[in-house]
C-alpha positions, 0 to 999 in steps of 0.5 A, spaced: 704 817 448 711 818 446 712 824 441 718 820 437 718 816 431 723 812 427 721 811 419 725 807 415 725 808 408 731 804 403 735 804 408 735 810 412 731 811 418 728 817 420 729 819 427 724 824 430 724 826 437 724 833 441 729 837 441 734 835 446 742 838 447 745 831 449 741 827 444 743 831 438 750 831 442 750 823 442 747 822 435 752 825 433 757 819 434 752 814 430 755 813 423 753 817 419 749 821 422 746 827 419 741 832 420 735 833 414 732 840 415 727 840 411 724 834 414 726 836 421 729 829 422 736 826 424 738 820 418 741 815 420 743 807 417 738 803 417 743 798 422 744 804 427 735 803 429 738 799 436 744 804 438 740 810 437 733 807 441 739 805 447 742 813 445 733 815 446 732 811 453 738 814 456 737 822 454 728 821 454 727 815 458 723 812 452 723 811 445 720 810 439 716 803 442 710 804 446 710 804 453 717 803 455 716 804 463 712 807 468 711 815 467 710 820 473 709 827 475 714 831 479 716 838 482 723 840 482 726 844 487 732 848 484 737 848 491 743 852 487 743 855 481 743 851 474 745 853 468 746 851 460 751 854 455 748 857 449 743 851 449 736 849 452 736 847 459 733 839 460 732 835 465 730 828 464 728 829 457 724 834 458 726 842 456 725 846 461 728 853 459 731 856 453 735 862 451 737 864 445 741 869 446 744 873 454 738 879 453 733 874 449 731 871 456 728 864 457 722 861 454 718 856 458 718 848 457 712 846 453 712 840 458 714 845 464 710 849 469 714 854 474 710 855 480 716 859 484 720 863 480 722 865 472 728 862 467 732 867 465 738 869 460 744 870 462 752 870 461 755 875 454 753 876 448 757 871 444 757 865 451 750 867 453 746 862 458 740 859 459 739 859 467 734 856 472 735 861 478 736 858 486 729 856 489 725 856 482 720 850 483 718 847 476 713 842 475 713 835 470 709 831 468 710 824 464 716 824 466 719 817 465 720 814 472 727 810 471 730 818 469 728 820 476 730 814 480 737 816 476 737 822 478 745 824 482 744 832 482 745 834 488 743 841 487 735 839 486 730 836 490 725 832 488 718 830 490 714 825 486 707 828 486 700 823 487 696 822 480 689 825 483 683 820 482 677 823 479 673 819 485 666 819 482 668 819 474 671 813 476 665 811 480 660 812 475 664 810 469 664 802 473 655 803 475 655 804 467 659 799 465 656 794 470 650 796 467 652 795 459 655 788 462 648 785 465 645 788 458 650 783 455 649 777 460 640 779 457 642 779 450 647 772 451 640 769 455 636 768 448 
């Protein structure tokens, strides 16, 4: 379920999305792009909808249109050490880390899960870093698969991970339903 929303009103459309460095950074080059704080949105001309859907695509690998592509789950591998300067680190869409300062250390992701290693802070105290050590291993889901098929860095490894069927609920939610639909045939017979 996508978490953006745009809302037009007079003219104005409202853009709601999760924090992303490079969608703030591409937004920006939209016409009149302004940040309104109070409602925790990104305004914009009524006539920008289409350019700032393509600028969603490209940085979240979705919009604010239901179901524009397959999503899956992945782990990545970091294989060199990754950085972002005085901002989150993301990776296809999603927040992996931020720091907010060089002694703040990195906070988690809400949509990443690191099974090997920690994110840290780093760099000076006016250049600070949030940074993804070498050989952390960090788990995504509902991820967008277009991003991943995208993918040019060569310092991450990534393995698509298999969506776990629940073998017996789905067993048993079909003997209810093939139950329920011989009830209905019961019922169309009178």
């Amino acid at each position: 379920m996508s978490t953006m929303k745009i809302k037009i009103e007079d003219g104005t459309a409202k853009v709601f999305t999760p924090y992303n460095p490079e969608f703030v950074r591409r937004i920006k080059t939209v016409g009149k792009a302004k940040w309104n704080g109070s409602e925790k949105c990104w305004q914009v001309s009524e006539l920008a909808v289409e350019a700032v859907r393509e600028i969603m695509m490209e940085v979240y690998g979705e919009t604010d249109i239901p179901d524009c592509g397959e999503k899956i789950s992945v782990r990545v591998k970091f294989v060199k050490e990754h950085d972002a300067f005085r901002e989150a680190f993301t990776l296809f869409g999603k927040t992996i880390a931020s720091a907010f300062g060089r002694d703040s250390g990195a906070r988690t992701g809400d949509e990443a899960i690191f099974v090997q290693g920690a994110p840290r802070s780093g760099g000076s105290m006016k250049n600070w870093l949030t940074i993804i050590p070498k050989d952390c291993i960090v788990e995504l889901h509902n991820v967008p698969k277009a991003l991943v098929e995208a993918n040019e860095d060569d310092g991450i490894e990534i393995q698509i991970l298999e969506n776990k069927i629940d073998r017996t609920a789905l067993l048993t939610e079909k003997e209810n339903l093939l139950k329920r639909l011989a009830e209905i045939e019961e019922l169309l017979k009178q």
